[in-house]
LOTITOR-646602 format. One record per atom (N, C-alpha, C): residue number from 1; x, y, z. Coordinates in Angstrom, 1 decimal. Last residue first. Example, Ala and Ser with C-alpha at 12.3 -4.5 7.8 and 13.67 -1.06 7.14 Angstrom:
BEGIN
<nr = 2&x = 12.8&y = -2.2&z = 7.1> .
<nr = 2&x = 13.7&y = -1.1&z = 7.1> .
<nr = 2&x = 12.9&y = 0.0&z = 7.9> .
<nr = 1&x = 13.2&y = -5.7&z = 7.8> .
<nr = 1&x = 12.3&y = -4.5&z = 7.8> .
<nr = 1&x = 13.2&y = -3.3&z = 7.8> .
This chain:
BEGIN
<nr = 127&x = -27.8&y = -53.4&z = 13.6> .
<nr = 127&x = -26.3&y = -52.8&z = 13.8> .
<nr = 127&x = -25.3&y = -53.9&z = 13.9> .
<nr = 126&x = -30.4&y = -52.8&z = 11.2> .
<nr = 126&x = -29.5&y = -53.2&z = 12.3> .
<nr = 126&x = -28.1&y = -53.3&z = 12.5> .
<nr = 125&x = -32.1&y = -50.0&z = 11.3> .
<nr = 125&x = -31.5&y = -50.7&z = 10.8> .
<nr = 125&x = -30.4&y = -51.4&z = 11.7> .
<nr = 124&x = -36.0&y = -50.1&z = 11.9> .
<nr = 124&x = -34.5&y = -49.6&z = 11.9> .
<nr = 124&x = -33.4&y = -50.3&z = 11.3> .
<nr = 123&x = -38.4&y = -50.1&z = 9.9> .
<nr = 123&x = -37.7&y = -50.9&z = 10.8> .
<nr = 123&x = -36.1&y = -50.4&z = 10.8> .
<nr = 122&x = -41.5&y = -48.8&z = 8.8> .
<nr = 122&x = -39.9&y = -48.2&z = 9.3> .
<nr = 122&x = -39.7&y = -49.5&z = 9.9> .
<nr = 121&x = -43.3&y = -48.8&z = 5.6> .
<nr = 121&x = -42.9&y = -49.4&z = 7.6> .
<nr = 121&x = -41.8&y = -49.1&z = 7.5> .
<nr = 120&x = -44.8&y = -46.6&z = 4.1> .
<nr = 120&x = -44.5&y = -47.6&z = 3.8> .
<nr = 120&x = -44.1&y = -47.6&z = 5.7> .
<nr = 119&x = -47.8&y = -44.7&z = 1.7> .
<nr = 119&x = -47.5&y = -45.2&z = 3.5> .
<nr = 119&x = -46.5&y = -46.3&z = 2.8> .
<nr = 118&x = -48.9&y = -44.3&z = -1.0> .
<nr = 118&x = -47.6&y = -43.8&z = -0.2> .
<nr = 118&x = -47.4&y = -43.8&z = 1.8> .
<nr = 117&x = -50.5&y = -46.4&z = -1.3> .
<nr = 117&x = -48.9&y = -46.4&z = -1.9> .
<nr = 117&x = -48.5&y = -45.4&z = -1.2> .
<nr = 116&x = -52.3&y = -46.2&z = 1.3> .
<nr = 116&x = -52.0&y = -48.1&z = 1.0> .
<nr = 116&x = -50.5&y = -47.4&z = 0.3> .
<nr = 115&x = -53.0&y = -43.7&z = 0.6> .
<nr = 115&x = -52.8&y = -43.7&z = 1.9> .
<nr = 115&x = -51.9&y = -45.2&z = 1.6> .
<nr = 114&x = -54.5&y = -44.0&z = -2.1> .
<nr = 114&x = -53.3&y = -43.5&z = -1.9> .
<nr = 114&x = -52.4&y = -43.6&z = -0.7> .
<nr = 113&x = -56.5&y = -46.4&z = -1.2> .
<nr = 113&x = -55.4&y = -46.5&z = -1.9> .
<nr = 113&x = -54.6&y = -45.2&z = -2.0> .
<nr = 112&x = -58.2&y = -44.0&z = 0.9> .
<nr = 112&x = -57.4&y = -45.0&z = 1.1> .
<nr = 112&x = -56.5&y = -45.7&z = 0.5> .
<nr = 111&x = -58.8&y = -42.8&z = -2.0> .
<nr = 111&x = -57.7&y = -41.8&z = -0.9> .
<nr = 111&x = -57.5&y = -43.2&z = 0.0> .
<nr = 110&x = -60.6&y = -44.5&z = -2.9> .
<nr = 110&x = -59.1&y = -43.6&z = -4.0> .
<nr = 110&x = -58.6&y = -42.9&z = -2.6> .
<nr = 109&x = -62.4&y = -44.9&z = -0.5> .
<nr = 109&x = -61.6&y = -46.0&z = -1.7> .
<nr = 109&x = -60.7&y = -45.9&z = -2.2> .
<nr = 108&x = -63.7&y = -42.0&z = -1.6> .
<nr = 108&x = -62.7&y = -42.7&z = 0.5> .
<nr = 108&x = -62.1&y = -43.7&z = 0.1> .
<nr = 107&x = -64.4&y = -41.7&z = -3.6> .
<nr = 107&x = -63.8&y = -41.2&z = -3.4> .
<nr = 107&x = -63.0&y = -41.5&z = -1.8> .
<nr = 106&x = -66.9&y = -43.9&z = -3.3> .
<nr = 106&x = -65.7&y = -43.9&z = -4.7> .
<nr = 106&x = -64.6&y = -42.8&z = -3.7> .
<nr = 105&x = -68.3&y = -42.5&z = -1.0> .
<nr = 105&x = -67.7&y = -43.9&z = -0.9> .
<nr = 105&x = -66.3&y = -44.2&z = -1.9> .
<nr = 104&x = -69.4&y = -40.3&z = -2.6> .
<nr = 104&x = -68.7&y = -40.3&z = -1.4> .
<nr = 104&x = -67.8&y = -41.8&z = -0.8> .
<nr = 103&x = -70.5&y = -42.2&z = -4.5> .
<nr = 103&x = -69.7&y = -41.0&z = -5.3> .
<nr = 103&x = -68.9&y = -40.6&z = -3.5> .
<nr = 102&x = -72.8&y = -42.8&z = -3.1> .
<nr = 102&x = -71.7&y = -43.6&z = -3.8> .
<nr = 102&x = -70.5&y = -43.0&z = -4.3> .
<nr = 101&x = -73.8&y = -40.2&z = -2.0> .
<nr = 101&x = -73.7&y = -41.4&z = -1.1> .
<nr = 101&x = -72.0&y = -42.4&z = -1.9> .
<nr = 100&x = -74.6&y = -39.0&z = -4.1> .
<nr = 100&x = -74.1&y = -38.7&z = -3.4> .
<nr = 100&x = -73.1&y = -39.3&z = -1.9> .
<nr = 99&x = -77.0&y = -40.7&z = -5.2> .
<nr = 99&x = -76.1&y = -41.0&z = -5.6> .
<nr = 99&x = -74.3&y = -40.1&z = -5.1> .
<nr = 98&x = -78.9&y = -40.3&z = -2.8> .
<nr = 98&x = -78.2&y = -41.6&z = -3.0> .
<nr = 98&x = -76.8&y = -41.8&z = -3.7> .
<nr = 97&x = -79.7&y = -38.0&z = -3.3> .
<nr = 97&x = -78.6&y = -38.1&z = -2.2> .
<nr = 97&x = -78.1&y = -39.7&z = -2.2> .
<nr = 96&x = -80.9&y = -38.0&z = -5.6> .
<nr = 96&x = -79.6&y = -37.3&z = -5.5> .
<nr = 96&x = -79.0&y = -37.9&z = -4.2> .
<nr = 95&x = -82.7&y = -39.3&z = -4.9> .
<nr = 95&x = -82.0&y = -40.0&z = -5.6> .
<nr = 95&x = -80.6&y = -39.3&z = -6.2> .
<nr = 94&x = -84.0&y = -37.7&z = -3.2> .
<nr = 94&x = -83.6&y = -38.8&z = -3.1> .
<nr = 94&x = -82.5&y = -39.5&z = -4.0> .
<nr = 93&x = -84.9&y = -35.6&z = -5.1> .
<nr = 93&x = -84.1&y = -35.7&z = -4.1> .
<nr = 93&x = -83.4&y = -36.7&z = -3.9> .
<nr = 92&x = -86.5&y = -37.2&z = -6.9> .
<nr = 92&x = -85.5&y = -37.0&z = -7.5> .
<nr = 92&x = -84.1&y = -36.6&z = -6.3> .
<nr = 91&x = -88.6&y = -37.7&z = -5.1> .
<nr = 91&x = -88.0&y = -38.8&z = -5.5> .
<nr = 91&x = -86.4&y = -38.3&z = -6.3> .
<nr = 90&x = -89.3&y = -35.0&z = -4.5> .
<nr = 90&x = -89.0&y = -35.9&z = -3.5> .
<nr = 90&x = -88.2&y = -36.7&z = -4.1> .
<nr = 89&x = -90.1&y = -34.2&z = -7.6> .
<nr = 89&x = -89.3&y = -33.4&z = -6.8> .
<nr = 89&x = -88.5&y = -34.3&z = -5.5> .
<nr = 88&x = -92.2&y = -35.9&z = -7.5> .
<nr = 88&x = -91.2&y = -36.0&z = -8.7> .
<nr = 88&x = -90.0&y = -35.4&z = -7.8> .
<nr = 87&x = -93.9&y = -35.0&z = -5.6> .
<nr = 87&x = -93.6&y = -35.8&z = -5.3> .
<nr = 87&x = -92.3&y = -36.4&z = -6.0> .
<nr = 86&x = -94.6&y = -31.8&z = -6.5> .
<nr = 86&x = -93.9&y = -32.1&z = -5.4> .
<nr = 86&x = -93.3&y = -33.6&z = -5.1> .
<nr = 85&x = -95.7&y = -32.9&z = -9.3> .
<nr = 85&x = -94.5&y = -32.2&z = -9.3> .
<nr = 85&x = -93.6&y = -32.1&z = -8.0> .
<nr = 84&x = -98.4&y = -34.0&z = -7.8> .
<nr = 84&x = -97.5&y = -34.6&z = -8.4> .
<nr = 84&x = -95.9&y = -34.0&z = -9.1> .
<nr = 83&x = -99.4&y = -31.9&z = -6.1> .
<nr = 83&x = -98.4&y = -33.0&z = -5.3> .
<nr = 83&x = -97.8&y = -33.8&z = -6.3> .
<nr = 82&x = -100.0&y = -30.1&z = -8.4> .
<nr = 82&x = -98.6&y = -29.7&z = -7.5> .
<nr = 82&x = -98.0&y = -30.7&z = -6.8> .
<nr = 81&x = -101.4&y = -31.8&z = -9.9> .
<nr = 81&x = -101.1&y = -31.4&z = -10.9> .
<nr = 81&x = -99.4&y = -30.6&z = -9.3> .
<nr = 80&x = -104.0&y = -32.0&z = -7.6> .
<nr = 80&x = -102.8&y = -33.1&z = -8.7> .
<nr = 80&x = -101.8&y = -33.2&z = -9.2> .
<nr = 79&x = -105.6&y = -30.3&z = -6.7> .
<nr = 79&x = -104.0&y = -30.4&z = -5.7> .
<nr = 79&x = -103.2&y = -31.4&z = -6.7> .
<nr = 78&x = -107.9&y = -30.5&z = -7.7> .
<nr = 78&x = -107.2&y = -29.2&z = -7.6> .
<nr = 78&x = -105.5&y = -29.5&z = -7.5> .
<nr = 77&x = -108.4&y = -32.9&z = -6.8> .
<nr = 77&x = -108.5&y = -32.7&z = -8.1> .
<nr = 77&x = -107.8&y = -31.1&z = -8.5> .
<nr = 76&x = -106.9&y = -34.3&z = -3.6> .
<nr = 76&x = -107.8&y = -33.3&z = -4.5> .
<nr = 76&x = -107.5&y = -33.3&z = -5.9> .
<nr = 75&x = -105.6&y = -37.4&z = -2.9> .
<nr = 75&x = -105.7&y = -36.1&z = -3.5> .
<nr = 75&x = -106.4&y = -35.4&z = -4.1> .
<nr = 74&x = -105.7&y = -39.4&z = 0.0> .
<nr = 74&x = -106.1&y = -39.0&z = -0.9> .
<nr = 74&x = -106.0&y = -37.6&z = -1.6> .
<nr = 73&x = -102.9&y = -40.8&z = 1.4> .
<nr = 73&x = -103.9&y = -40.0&z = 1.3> .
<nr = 73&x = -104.6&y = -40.0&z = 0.2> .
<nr = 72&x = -101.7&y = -43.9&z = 2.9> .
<nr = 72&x = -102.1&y = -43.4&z = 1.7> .
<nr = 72&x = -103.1&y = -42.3&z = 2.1> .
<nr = 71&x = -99.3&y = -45.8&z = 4.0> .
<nr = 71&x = -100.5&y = -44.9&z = 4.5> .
<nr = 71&x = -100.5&y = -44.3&z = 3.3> .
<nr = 70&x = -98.0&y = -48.3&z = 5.1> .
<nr = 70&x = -98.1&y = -47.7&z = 4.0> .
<nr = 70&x = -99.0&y = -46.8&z = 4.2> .
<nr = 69&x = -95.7&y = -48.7&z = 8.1> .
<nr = 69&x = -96.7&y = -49.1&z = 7.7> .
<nr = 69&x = -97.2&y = -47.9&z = 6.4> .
<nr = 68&x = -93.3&y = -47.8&z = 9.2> .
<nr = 68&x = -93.2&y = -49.1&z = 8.7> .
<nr = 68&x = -94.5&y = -49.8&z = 8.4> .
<nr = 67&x = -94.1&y = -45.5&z = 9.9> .
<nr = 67&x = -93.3&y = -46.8&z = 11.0> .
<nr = 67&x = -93.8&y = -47.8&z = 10.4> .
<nr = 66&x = -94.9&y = -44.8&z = 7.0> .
<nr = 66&x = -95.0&y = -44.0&z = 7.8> .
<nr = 66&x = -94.6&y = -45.3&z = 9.1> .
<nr = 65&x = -94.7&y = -44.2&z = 3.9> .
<nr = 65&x = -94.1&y = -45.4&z = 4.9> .
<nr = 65&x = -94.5&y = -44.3&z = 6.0> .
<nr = 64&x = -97.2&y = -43.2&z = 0.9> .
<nr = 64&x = -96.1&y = -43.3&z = 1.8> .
<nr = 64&x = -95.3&y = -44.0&z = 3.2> .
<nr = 63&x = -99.0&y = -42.4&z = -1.5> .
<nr = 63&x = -98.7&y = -43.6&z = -0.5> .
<nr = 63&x = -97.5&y = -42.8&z = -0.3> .
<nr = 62&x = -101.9&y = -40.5&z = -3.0> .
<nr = 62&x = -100.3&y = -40.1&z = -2.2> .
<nr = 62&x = -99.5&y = -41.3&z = -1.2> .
<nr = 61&x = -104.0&y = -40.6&z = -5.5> .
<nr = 61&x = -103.2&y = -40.9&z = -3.9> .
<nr = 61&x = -102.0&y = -41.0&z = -3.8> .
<nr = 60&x = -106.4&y = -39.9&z = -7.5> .
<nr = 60&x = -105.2&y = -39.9&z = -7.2> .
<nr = 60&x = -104.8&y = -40.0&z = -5.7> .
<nr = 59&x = -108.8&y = -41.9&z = -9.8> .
<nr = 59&x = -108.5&y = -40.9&z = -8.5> .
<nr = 59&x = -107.1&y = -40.9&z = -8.3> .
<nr = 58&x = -110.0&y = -41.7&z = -13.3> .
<nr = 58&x = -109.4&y = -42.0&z = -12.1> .
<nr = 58&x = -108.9&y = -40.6&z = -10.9> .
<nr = 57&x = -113.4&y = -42.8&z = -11.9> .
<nr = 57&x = -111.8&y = -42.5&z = -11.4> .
<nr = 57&x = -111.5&y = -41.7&z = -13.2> .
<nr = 56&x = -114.8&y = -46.1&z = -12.2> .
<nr = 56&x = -115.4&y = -44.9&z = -11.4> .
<nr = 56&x = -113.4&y = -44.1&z = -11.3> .
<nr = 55&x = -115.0&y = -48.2&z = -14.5> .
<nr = 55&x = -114.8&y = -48.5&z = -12.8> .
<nr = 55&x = -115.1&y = -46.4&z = -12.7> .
<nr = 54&x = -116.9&y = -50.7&z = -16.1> .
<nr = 54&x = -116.5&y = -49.1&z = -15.9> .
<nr = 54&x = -116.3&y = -48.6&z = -14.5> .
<nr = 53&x = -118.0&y = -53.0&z = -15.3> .
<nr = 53&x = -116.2&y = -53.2&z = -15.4> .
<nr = 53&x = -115.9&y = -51.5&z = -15.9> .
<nr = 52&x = -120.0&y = -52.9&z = -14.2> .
<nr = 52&x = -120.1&y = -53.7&z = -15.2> .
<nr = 52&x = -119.1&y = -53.6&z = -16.2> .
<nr = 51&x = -120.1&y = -51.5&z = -12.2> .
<nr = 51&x = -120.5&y = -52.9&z = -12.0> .
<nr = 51&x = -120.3&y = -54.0&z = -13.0> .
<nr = 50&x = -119.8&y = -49.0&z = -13.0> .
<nr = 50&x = -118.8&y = -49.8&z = -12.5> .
<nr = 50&x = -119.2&y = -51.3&z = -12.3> .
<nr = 49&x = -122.9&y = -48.2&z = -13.3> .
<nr = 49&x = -121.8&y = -48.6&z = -15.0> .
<nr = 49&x = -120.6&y = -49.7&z = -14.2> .
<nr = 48&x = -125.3&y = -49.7&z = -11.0> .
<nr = 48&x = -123.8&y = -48.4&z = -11.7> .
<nr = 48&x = -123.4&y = -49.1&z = -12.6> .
<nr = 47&x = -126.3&y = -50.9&z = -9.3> .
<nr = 47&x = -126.7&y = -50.7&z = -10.9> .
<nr = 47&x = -126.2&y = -49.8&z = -11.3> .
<nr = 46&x = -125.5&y = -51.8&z = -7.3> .
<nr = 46&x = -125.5&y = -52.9&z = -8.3> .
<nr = 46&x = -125.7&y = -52.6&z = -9.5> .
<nr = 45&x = -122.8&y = -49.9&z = -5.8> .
<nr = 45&x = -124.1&y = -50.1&z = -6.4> .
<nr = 45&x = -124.3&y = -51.0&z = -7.4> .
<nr = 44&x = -120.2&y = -49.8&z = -5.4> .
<nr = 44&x = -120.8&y = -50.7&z = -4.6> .
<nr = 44&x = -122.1&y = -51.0&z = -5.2> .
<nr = 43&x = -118.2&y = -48.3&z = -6.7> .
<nr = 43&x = -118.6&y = -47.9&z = -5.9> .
<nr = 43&x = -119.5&y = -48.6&z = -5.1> .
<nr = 42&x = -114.7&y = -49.4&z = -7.4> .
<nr = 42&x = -116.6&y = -49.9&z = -8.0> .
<nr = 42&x = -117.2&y = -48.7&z = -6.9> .
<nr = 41&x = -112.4&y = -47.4&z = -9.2> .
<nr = 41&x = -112.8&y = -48.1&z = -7.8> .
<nr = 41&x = -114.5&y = -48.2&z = -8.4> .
<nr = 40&x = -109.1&y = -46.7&z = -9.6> .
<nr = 40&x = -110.3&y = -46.5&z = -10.7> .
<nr = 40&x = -110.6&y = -47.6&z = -9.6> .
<nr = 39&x = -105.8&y = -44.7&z = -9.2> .
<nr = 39&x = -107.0&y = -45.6&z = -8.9> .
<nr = 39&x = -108.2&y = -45.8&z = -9.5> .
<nr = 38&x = -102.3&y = -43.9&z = -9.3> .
<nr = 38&x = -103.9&y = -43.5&z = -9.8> .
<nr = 38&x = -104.5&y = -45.0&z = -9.1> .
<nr = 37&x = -99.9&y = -41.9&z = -7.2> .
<nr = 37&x = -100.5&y = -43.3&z = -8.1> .
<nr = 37&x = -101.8&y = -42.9&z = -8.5> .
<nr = 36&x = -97.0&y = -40.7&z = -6.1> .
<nr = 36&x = -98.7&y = -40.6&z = -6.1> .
<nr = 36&x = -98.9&y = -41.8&z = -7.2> .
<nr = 35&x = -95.2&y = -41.2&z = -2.7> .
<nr = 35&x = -95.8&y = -41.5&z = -4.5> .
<nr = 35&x = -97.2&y = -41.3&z = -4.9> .
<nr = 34&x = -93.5&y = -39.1&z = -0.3> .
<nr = 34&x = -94.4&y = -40.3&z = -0.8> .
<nr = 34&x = -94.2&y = -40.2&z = -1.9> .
<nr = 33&x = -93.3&y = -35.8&z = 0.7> .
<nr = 33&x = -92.8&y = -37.7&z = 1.0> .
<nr = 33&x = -93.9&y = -38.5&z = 0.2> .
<nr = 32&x = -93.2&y = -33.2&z = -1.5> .
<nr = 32&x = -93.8&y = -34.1&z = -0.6> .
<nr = 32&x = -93.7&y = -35.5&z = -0.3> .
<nr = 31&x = -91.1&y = -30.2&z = -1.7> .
<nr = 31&x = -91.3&y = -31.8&z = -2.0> .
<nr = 31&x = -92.2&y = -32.1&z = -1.0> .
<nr = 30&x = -89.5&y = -27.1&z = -3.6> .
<nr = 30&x = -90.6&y = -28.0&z = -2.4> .
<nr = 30&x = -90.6&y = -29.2&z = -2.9> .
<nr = 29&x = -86.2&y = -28.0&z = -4.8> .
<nr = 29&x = -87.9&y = -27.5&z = -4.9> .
<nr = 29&x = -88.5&y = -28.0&z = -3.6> .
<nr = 28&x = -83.0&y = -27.3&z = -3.5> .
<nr = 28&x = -84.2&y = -28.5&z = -3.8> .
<nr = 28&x = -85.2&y = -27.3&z = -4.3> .
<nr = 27&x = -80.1&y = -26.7&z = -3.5> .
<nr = 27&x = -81.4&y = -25.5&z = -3.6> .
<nr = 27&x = -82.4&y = -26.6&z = -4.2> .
<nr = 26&x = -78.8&y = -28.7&z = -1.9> .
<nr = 26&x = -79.2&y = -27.3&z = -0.9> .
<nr = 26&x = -79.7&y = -26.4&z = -2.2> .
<nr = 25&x = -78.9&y = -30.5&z = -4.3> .
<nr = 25&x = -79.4&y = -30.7&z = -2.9> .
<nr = 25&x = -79.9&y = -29.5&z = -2.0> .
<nr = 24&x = -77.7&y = -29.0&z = -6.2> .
<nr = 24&x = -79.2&y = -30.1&z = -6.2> .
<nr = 24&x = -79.8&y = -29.7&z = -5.0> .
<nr = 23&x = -75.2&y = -28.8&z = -4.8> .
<nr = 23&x = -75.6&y = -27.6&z = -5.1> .
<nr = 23&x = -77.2&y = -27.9&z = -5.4> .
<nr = 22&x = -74.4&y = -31.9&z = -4.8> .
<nr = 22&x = -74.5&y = -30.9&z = -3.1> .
<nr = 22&x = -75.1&y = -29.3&z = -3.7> .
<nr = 21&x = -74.0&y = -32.1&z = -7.5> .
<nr = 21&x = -75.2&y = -32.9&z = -6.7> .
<nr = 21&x = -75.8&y = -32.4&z = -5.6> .
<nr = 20&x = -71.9&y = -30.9&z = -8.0> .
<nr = 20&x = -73.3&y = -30.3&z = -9.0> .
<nr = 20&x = -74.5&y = -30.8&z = -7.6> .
<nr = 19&x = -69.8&y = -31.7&z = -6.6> .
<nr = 19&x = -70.6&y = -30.4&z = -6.1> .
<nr = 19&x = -71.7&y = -29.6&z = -7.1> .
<nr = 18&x = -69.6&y = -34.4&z = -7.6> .
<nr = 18&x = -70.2&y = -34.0&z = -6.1> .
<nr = 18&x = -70.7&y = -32.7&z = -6.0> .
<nr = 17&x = -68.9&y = -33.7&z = -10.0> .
<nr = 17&x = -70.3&y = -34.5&z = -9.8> .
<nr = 17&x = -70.9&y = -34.1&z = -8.5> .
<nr = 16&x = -66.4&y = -32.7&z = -8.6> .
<nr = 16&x = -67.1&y = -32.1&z = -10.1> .
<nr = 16&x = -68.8&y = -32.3&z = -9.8> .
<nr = 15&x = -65.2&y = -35.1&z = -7.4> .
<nr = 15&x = -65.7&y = -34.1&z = -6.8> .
<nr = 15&x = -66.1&y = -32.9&z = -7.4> .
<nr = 14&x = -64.9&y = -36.7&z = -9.9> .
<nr = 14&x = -65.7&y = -37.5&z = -8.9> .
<nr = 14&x = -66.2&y = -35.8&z = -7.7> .
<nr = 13&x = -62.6&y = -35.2&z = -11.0> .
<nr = 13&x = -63.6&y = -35.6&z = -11.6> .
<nr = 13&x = -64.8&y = -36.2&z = -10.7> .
<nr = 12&x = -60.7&y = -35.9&z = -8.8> .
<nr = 12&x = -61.2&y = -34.3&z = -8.9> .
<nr = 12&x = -62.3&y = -34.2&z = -10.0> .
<nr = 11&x = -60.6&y = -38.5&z = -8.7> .
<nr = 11&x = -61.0&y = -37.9&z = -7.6> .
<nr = 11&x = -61.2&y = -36.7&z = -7.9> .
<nr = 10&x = -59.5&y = -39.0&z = -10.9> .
<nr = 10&x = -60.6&y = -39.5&z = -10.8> .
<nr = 10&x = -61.1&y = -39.1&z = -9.3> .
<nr = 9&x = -56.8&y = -37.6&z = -10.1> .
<nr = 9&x = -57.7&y = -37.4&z = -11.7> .
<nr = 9&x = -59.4&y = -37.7&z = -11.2> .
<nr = 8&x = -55.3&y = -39.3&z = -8.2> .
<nr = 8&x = -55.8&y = -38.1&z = -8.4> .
<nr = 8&x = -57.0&y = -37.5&z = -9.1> .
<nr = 7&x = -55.5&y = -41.7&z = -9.6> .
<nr = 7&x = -56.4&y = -41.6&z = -8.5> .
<nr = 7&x = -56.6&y = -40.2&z = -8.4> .
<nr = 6&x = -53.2&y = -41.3&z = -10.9> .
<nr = 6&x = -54.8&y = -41.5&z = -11.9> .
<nr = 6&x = -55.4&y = -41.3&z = -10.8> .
<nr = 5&x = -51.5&y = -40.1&z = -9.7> .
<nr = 5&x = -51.7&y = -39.5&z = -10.5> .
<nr = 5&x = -53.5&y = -39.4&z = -11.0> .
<nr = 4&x = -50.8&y = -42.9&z = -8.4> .
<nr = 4&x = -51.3&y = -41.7&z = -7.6> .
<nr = 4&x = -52.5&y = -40.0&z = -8.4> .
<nr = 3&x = -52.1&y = -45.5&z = -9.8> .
<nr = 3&x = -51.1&y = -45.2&z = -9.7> .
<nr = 3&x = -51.4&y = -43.6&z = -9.3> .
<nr = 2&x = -53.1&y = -48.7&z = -9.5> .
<nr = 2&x = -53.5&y = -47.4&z = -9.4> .
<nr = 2&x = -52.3&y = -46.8&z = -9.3> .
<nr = 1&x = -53.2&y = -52.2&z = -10.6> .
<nr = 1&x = -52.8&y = -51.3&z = -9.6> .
<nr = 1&x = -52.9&y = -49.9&z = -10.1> .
């Protein structure tokens, strides 16, 4: 069992983390939705190098969910080097607000157990 003090403790340590994460959050970098990945592709010709497992690349793409189907762009050779920092950027978001999320939950957990020890029932007394 928990005892008010410690809950205390670990709730002003827990809201420490929070407002590094909420400060993350409201000064983000640009970001772009998705992942980029690489690709190396045949080109079809029978008498290309690729044919004969030198594949052609590599290229870069941008996957993302779009209603629940994958869509992928393609990325410039120019544009690599920003959608891949924008995308790092995305994912890291993300994973700020995830952990934002848990860290918000820990702390409703510690204040409902406080609410559980110092709440108690009144029944009058009988006469």
């Amino acid at each position: 069992m928990y005892d008010i003090s410690s809950l205390r403790k670990s709730i002003a340590s827990l809201e420490v983390q929070r407002k590094k994460i909420i400060d993350y959050l409201l000064n983000a970098h640009d970001m772009v939705d998705g992942s980029i990945y690489t690709v190396y592709k045949k080109c079809g010709n029978k008498n290309c190098r690729c044919a004969k497992g030198q594949l052609h690349g590599p290229f870069k793409y941008l996957s993302k969910k779009a209603g629940g189907v994958t869509k992928t762009v393609f990325v410039r050779r120019a544009d690599e080097i920003n959608i891949d920092v924008m995308a790092t950027n995305y994912r890291k978001y993300i994973n700020h607000m995830a952990r934002l999320g848990k860290i918000d939950k820990k702390i409703y957990e510690m204040v409902t157990m406080i609410k559980k020890i110092k709440t108690s029932s009144y029944e009058p007394a009988k006469k």
